[in-house]
C-alpha positions in Angstrom: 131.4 81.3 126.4 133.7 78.6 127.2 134.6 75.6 125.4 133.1 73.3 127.8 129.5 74.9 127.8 130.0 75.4 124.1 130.8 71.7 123.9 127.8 71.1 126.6 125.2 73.0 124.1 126.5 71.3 120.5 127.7 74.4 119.3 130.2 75.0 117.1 131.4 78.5 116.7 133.5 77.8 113.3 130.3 76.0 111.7 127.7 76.8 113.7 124.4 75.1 113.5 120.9 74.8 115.0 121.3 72.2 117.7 119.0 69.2 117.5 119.4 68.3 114.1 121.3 65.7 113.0 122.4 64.9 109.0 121.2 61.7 108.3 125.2 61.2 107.5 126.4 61.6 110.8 124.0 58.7 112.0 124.7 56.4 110.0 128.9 57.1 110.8 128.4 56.8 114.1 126.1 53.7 113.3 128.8 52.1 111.8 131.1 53.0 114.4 129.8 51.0 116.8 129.4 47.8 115.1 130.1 45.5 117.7 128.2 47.1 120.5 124.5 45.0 121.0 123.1 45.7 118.0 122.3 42.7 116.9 124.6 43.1 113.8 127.5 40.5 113.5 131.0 41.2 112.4 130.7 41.5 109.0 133.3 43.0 106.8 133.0 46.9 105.8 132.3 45.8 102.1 129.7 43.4 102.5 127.4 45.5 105.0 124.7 47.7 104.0 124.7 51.0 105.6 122.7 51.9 108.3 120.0 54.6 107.6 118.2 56.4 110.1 115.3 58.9 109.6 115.9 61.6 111.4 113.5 64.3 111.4 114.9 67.8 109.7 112.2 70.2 109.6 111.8 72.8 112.4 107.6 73.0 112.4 106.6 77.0 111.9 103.7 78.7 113.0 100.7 79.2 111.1 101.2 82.4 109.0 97.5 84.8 109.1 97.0 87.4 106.5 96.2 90.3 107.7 95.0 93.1 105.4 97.2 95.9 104.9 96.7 99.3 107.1 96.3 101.4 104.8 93.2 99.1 102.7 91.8 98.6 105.9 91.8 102.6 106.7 90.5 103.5 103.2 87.6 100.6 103.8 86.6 102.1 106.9 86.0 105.5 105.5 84.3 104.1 102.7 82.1 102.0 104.5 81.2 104.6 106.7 77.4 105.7 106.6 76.3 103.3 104.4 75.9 100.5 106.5 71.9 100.9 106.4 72.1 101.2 102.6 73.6 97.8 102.7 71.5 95.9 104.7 68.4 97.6 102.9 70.1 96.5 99.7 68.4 93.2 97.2 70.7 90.0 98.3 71.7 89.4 94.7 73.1 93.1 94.4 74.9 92.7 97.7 78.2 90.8 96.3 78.6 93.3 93.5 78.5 96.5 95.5 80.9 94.9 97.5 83.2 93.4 95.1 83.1 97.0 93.4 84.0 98.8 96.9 86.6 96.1 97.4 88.1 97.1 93.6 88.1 100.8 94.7 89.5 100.2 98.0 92.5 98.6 96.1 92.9 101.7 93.7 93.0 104.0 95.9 95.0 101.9 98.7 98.1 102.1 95.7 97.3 106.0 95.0 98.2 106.8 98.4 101.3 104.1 98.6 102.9 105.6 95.9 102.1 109.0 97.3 100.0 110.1 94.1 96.6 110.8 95.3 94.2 112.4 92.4 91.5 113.7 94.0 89.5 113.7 90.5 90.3 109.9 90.0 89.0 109.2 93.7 85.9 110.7 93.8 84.9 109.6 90.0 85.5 106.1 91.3 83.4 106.4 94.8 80.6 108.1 92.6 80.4 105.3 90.1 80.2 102.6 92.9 77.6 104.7 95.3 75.3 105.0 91.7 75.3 101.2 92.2 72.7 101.2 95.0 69.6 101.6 93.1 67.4 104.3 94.0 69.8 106.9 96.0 69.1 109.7 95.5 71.7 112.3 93.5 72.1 114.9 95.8 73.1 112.1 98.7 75.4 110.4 96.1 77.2 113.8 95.3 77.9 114.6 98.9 78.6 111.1 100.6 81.4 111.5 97.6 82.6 114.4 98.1 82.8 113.5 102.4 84.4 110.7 101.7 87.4 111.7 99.6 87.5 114.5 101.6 88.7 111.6 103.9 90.4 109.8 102.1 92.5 112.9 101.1 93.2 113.6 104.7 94.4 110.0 105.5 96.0 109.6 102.4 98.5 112.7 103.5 98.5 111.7 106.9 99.8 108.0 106.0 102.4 110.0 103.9 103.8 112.6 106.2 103.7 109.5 108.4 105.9 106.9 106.5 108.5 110.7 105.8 108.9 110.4 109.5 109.8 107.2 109.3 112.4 107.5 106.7 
């Protein structure tokens, strides 16, 4: 760029800076620069005038940050959550927040197994047994193979995600 459009945009290339904000010690030099110039100030001496302060605003306004959830916890909740929706819903209201506090805590754990790459297939499905024998009244059988379906899944995803993030590499 030339001098003259570089001079045009405020933009120094040796100490370059966002343009549009202005130290608060620049102002006031220039303020007191122009000390006879209709400001209403009177020729005072240097040492006997207080200097001029202007507020200038520094802070560059960012937009709103949104959490999402991770797309790996968000995979491993979708396979959990999968076929159990009417056992939910058919589910006492005060039982509801710890079944899905507990399904939250194993979506966690197993969301770091397959991050680090270590899946245990023994670890998953002892945890998705223990949180289906929650629901009261299921019936064994049903618990045993809902389990075993969905590690099988979770298995699968788990080594897609990390033949995935090998690509990546």
């Amino acid at each position: 760029m030339s001098d003259e459009v570089m001079e045009k945009l405020g933009v120094n290339m040796l100490n370059p800076e966002v343009p549009g904000i202005v130290e608060a010690q620049e102002v006031e030099q220039e303020s007191l620069g122009r000390e006879g110039e209709d400001s209403g100030v009177e020729n005072v001496p240097e040492e006997e005038q207080a200097p001029v302060t202007v507020p200038v605003a520094t802070t560059i306004s960012e937009a709103p940050v949104v959490l999402a959830k991770d797309e790996i916890l968000k995979g491993v909740e979708d396979i959990l959550s999968k076929g159990i929706a009417d056992l939910y819903k058919n589910l006492a209201e005060d039982r509801k927040p710890k079944f899905r506090a507990k399904g939250e805590e194993v979506a966690h754990k197993i969301r770091e197994m397959i991050a680090k790459g270590k899946i245990k297939v023994h670890a998953v499905l002892k945890m998705i047994k223990e949180w289906l024998h929650s629901i009261p009244g299921i019936n064994r059988f049903f618990l045993e193979q809902e389990a075993k379906i969905k590690t099988d899944l979770i298995i699968a995803y788990g080594e897609g995600k990390a033949h995935h993030s090998m690509n990546a590499i």
